[in-house]
LUMZA-600345 format. One record per residue (C-alpha): residue in one letter; x, y, z. Coordinates in pm, whole numbers, padded with zeros to 5 digits, always signed. Example, Ala and Ser with C-alpha at 12.3 -4.5 7.8 and 13.67 -1.06 7.14 Angstrom:
BEGIN
A+01230-00450+00780 S+01367-00106+00714 
***
This chain:
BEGIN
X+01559+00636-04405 X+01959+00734-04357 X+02046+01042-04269 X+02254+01036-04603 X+01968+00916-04769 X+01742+01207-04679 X+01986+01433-04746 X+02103+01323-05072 X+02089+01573-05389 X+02199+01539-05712 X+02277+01925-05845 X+02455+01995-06158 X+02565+01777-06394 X+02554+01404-06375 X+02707+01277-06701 X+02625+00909-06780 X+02945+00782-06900 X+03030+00531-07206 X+03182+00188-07141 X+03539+00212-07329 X+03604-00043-07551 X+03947-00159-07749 X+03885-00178-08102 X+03785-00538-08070 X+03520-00479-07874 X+03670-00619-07555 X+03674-00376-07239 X+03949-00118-07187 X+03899-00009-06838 X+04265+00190-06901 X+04022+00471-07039 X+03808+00559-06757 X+04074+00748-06624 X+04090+00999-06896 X+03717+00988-06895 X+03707+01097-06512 X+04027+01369-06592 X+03750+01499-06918 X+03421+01491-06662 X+03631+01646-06383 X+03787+01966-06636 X+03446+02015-06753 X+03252+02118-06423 X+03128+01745-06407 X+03054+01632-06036 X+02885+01299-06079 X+02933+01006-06307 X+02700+00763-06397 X+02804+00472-06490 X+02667+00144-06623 X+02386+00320-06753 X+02202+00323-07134 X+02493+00524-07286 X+02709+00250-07088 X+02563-00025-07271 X+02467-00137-06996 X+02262-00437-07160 X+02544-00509-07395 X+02798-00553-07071 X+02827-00881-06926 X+02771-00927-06512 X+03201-00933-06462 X+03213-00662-06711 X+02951-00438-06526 X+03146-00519-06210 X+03513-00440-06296 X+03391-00111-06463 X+03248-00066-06091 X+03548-00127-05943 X+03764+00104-06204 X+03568+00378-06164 X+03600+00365-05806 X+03966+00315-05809 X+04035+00617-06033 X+03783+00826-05846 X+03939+00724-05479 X+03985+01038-05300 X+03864+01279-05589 X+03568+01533-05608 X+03392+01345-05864 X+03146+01112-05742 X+03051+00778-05880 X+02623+00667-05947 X+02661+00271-06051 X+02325+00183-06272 X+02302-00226-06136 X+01945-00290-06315 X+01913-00574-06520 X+01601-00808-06644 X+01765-01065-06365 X+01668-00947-06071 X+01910-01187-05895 X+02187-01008-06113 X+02074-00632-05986 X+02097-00738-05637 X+02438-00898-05675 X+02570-00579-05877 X+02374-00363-05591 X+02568-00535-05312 X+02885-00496-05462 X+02884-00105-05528 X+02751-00103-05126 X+03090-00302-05071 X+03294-00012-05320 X+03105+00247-05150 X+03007+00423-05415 X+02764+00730-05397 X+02468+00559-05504 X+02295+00321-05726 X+01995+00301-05951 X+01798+00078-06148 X+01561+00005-06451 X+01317-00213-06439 X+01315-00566-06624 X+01188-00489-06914 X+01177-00846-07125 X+00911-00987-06899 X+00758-00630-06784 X+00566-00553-06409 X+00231-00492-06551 X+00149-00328-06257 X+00282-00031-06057 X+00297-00256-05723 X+00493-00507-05967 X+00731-00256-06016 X+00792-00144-05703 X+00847-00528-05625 X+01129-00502-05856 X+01261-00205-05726 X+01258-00314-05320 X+01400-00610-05416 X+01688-00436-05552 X+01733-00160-05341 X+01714-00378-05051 X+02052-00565-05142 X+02239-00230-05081 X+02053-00063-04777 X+02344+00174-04718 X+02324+00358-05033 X+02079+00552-05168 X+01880+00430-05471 X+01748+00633-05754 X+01448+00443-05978 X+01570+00466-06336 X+01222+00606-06551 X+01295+00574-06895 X+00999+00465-07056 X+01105+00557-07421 X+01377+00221-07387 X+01183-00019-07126 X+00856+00032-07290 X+00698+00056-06957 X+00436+00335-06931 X+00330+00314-06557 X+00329+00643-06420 X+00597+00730-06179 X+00444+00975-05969 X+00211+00587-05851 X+00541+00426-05801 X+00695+00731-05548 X+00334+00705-05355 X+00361+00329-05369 X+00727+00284-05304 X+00796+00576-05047 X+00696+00331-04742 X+00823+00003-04919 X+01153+00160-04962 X+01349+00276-04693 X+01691+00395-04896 X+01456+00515-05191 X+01641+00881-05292 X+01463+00945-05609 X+01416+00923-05947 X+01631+00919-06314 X+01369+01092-06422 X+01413+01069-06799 X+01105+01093-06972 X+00981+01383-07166 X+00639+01385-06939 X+00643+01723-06779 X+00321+01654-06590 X+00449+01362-06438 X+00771+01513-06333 X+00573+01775-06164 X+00341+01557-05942 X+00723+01374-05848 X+00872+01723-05721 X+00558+01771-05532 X+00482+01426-05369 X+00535+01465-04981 X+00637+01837-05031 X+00973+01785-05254 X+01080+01488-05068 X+01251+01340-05298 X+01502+01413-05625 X+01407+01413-05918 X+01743+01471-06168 X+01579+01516-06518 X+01752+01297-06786 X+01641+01475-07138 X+01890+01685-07228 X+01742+01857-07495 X+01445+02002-07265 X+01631+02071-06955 X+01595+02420-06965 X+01201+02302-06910 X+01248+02086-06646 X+01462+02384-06489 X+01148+02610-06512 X+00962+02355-06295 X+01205+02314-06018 X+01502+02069-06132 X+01829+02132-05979 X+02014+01847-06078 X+02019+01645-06461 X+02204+01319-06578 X+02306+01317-06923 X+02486+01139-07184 X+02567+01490-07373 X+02745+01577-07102 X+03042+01411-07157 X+03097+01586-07485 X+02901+01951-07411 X+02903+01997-07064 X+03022+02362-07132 X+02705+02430-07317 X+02508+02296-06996 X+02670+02506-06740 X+02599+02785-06943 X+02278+02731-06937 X+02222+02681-06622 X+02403+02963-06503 X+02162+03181-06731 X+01888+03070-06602 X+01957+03124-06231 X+02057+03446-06360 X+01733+03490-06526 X+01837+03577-06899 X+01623+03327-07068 X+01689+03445-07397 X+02068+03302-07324 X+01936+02972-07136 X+01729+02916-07504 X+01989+02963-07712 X+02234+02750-07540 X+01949+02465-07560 X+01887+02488-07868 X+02280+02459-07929 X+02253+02132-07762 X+01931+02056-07960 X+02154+02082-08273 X+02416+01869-08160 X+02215+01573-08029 X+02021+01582-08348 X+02318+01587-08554 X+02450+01294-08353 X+02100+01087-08360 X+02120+01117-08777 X+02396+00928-08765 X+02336+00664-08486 X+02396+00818-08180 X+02540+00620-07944 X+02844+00550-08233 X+02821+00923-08346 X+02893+01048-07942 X+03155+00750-07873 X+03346+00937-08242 X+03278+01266-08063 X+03431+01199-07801 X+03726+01094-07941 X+03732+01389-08099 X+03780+01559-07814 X+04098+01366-07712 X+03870+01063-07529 X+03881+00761-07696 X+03608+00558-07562 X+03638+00289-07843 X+03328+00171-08106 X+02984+00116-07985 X+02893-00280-07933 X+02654-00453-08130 X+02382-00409-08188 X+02486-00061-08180 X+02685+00070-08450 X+02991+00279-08506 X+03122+00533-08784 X+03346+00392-09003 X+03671+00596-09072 X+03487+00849-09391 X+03175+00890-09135 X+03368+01011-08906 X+03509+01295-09082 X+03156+01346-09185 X+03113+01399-08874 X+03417+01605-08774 X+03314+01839-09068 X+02947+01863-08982 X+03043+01939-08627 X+03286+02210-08706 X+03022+02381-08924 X+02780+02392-08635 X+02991+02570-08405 X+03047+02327-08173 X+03406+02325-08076 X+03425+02660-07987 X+03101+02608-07782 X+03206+02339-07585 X+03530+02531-07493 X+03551+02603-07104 X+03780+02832-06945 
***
């Protein structure tokens, strides 16, 4: 294992980015730039890109790779660092994505598993995963857990016990699943070894109490102000302000989820002065009245004054 490897951390927030589209639906990579200049104003260090709120399955491979590329080239020589998800159910696909963000030198990359034709067994998995991770041995690599999507239920604590001498740039894991249990028994294999950034955003303030430094997010694009808060209350130990400021973000991911969420964040954010474009099919967006549904429903919450930094 790399020194860089070893050392690697994710702390803060890691916000996992939506692919802009045009209003056709084609790519319009012209955005990511105001997307990195939104992450970078709100407290944002990492992006991850490519991801499930990237549509990642909805991308083609030359899509996947130019948004690669664009986020790199925006990001050249700036604080915020760039995560490039490269999983795909072609393996063949992940490794060529893999090797490319090695060539961009990104930060790091990270990977679901195939989840069409599923490993049915952990040593399946971390097949998969090697195979992968092993195309880009200069970065590290972060397994992507996010059972509720891939429908794979194998614990992941088995895979870090399994996969921790199969794979030498192995960093962590995405780690978002709602399983408390089994994110404890990942902090704890081989003494805290490896990260763990916790990807539910509306229980981070549990997966703080156990130990998590670090979280990747789609809310954080449009709330990071909320998290931050948060976080800073609990290292200050006023719980009472760390649970209201979840339960702020509680409310707005709800809201959003009533109305489709990956269309009702992609309207939020343009909102917010980011146009990120519709959601692909077979997502769907807000059409023009839904949106200022939305706007309205929003404003009665609270949440543009609580996603105000300064």
């Amino acid at each position: 294992m790399t020194a860089r490897t070893k050392h690697l951390s994710l702390t803060g927030l890691v916000a996992a980015t939506h692919t802009p589209f045009h209003a056709d639906g084609s790519l319009n990579l012209a955005a990511v730039e105001r997307q990195a200049a939104h992450l970078a104003a709100n407290g944002v260090g990492h992006a991850f890109i490519g991801g499930t709120t990237g549509e990642s399955s909805s991308l083609t491979f030359d899509e996947r790779r130019a948004l690669a590329f664009r986020w790199m080239e925006v990001t050249w020589r700036s604080e915020l660092k760039v995560i490039v998800h490269v999983g795909a159910n072609c393996l063949a696909d992940s490794r060529e994505l893999a090797q490319g963000a090695q060539r961009l030198e990104v930060a790091a990359i990270s990977a679901v598993a195939p989840s069409y034709f599923k490993p049915g067994s952990v040593a399946r998995l971390v097949d998969c995963m090697a195979d992968i991770a092993a195309a880009a041995p200069e970065l590290p690599f972060y397994y992507y857990e996010i059972p509720l999507l891939t429908g794979i239920n194998l614990p992941p604590s088995e895979f870090l016990a399994q996969a921790a001498d199969r794979i030498p740039n192995l960093a962590g894991i995405k780690f978002t699943s709602n399983n408390l249990m089994e994110y404890q028994l990942c902090r704890a294999f081989r003494g805290g070894a490896y990260d763990m950034p916790f990807g539910f955003d509306e229980i981070m303030l549990g997966a703080l109490a156990l130990g998590a430094t670090g979280a990747v997010g789609s809310s954080f694009n449009f709330a990071a102000p909320i998290y931050l808060r948060l976080m800073k209350a609990f290292a200050a130990g006023d719980l009472k302000a760390a649970r209201e400021e979840q339960f702020r973000s509680v409310q707005v991911i709800a809201l959003l989820a009533s109305r489709g969420y990956m269309g009702a964040a992609k309207a939020t954010m343009k909102l917010l002065g980011v146009d990120v474009g519709p959601a692909r099919l077979p997502n769907a967006s807000l059409s023009v009245e839904q949106v200022a549904a939305l706007r309205t429903d929003l404003e009665q919450l609270g949440f543009f004054d609580w996603v105000k930094h300064g």
